[in-house]
C-alpha positions in Angstrom: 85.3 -140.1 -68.5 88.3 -139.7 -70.3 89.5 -142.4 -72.5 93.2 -142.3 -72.3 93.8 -144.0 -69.3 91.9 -147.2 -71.0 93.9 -146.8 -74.1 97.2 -146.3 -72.1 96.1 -149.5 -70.2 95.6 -151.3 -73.2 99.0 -150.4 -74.9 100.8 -150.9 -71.2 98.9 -154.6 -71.0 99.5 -155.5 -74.2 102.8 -155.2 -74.4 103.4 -156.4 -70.8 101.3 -160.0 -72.2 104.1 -160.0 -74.7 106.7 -160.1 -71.7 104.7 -162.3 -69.5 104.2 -164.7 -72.6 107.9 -165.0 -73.9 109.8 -165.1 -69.7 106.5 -166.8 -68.5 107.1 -169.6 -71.0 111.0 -169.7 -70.6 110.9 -169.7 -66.5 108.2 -172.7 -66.6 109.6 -174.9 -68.9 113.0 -174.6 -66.8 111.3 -175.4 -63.7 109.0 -178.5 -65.1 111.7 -180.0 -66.9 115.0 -179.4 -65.4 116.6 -179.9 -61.7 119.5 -177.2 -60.4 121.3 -175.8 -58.1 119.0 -173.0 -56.2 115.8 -173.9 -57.7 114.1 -173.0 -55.0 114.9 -170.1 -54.6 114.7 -169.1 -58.0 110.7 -170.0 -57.7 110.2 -168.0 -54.6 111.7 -164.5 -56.1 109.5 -165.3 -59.2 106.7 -165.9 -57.1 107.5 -162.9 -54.2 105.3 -160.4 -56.1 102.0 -162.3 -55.4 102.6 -162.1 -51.6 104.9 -159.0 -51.6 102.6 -155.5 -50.6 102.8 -152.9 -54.3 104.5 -150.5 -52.8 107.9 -153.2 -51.8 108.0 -154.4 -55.2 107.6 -150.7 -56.3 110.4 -149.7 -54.5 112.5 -153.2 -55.6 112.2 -151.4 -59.0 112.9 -148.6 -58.3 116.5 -149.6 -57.0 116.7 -151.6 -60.4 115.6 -149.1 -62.9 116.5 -145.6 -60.8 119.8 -143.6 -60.6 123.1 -146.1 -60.0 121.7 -148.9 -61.3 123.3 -151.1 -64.1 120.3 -150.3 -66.2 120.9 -146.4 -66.4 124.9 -146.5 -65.7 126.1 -149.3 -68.0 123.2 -148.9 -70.4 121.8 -145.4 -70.2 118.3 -146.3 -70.5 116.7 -143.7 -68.3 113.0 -145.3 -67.8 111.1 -144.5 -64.7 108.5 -142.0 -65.2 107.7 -143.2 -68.5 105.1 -145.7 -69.6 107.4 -147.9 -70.5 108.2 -148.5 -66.3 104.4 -149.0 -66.0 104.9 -152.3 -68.4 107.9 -153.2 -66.9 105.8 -153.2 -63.3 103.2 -154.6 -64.7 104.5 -157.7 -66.4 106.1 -158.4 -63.1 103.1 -158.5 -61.2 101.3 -160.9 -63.9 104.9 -163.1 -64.6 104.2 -165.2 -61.1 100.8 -165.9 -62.5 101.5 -167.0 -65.6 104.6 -169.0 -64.3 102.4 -171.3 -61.6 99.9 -171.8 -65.0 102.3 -173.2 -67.2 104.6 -175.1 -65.2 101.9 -177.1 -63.8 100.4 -178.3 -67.5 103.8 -178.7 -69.2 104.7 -180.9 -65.7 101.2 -182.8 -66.0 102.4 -183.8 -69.8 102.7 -187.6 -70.3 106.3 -188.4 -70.5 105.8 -191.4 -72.6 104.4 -189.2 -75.0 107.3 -186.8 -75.8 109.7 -190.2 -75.5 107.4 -191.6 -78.3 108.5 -188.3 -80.3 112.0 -189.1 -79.6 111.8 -192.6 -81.0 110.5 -191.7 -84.0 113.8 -189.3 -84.4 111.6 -186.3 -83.4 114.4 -183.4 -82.4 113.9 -181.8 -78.9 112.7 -178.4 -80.6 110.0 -180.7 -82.4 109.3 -182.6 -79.3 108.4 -179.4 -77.9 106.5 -177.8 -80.8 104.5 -180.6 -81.5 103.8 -182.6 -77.9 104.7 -180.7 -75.1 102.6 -177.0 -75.9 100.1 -178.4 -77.6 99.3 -180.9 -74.7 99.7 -178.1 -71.8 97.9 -175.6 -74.3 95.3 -175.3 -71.8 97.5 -174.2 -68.9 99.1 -171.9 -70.8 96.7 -170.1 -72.4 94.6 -170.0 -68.7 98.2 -168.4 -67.1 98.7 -166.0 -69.9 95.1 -164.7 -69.4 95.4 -164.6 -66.0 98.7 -162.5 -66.1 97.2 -160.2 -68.3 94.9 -159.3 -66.6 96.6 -159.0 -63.3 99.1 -156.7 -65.4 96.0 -154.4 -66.6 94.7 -154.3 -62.6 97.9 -153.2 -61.7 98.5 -150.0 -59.4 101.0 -149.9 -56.6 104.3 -151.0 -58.2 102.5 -148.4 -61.1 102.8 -145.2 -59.3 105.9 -146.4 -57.3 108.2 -146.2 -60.6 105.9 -144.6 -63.3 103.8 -142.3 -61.8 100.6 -140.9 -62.0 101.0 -138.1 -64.5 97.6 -137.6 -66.9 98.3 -137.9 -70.4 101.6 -139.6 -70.0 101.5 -142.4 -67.4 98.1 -142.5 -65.8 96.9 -145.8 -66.5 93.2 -146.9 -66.1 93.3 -148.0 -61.9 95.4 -145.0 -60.9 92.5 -142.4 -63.1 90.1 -144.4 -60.7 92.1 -143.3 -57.7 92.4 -139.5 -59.1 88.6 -139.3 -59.5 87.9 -140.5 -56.3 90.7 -138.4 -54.7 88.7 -135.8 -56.6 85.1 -136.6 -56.3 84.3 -137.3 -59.4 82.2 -140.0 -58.7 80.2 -140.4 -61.7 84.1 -140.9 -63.6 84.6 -143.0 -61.1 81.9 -145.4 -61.6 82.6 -145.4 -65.0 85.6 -146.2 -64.6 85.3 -148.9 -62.1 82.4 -150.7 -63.8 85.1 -150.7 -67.0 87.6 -152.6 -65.0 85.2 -155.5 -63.4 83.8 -156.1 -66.8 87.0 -156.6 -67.8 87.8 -158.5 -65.0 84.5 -160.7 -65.2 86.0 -161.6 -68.8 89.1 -162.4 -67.9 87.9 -165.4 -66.0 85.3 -166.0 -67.6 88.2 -166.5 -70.3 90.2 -169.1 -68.4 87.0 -170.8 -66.8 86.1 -171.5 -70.5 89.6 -172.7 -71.2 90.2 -175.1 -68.1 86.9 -177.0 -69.2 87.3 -176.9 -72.9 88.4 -180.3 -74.3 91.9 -181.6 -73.7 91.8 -183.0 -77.5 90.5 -181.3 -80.5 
């Protein structure tokens, strides 16, 4: 078994958790806390990925990051193919995930809580800072993982706009697909056992974190 792929994964996940973390966060504090104009549908194209088949979203990107788009005509950033399209894919598979999390704990937040804050001549930022995250810690943390590791699982929207090129952009789930394609069965199972271990963790991860104690 080679171990690039897994390392590629890694870097690809890791940096696509960063993503997930920072819009994640932004997109679920708007929706638990404010009320506009085309709300709705502002939730559903967040959430279209998790019922949307790879290959759509795949090509969805493709129209964003290929040839005529803003991305490579206004800002010359020329990035399917590279491993830097298999985070972009990635992180938004796992964004929806992490989204659903977060705005359900920072919505379940006792109001008269943060209002208490406010009293005491607490600034918003602060209200936030010191109430709001630390009381929806729990959902946020359990969305993050579960992004994360729907961004390291990822493989259709992957191959769509990055590829499957060994060495460069062949994450862990498309090597599985070459070694089967392949029979190399032995890689394979390797491979595959790699992926449900991390998988197993992963929710054994937020299992632990949605019956951990709500106050420390």
């Amino acid at each position: 078994m080679s171990w690039h792929p897994f390392l590629l994964s890694l870097q690809v996940t890791v940096v696509a958790t960063a993503i997930i973390f920072v819009f994640g966060l932004g997109f679920a504090l708007l929706l638990a806390r404010t009320r506009f104009p085309g709300q709705t549908v502002v939730e559903v194209v967040i959430h279209l990925p998790l019922v949307l088949p790879p290959s759509v979203v795949g090509y969805y990107l493709l129209l964003a990051l290929g040839r005529g788009s803003p991305i490579v005509e206004w800002l010359g950033w020329r990035v399917l193919f590279t491993w830097q399209a298999a985070v972009i894919a990635s992180a938004v598979v796992g964004l929806p995930l992490m989204v659903q999390a977060a705005r359900a704990a920072i919505a379940n937040v006792n109001p008269m809580l943060e209002n208490a804050a406010r009293t005491l001549g607490s600034p918003e930022w602060e209200v936030l800072w010191r109430v709001t995250l630390p009381l929806a810690r729990r959902g946020i943390l359990a969305g993050l993982v579960l992004g994360s590791a729907r961004a390291l699982g990822e493989f259709g929207a992957t191959l769509m706009v990055a590829g499957n090129i060994p060495e460069r952009t062949q994450t862990l789930p498309l090597a599985i697909y070459d070694a089967v394609q392949n029979r190399q069965y032995a890689a394979a199972n390797q491979m595959v056992l790699l992926m449900t271990a991390l998988a197993f963790l992963s929710l054994w991860v937020v299992r632990r974190i949605e019956r951990s104690p709500a106050h420390k």
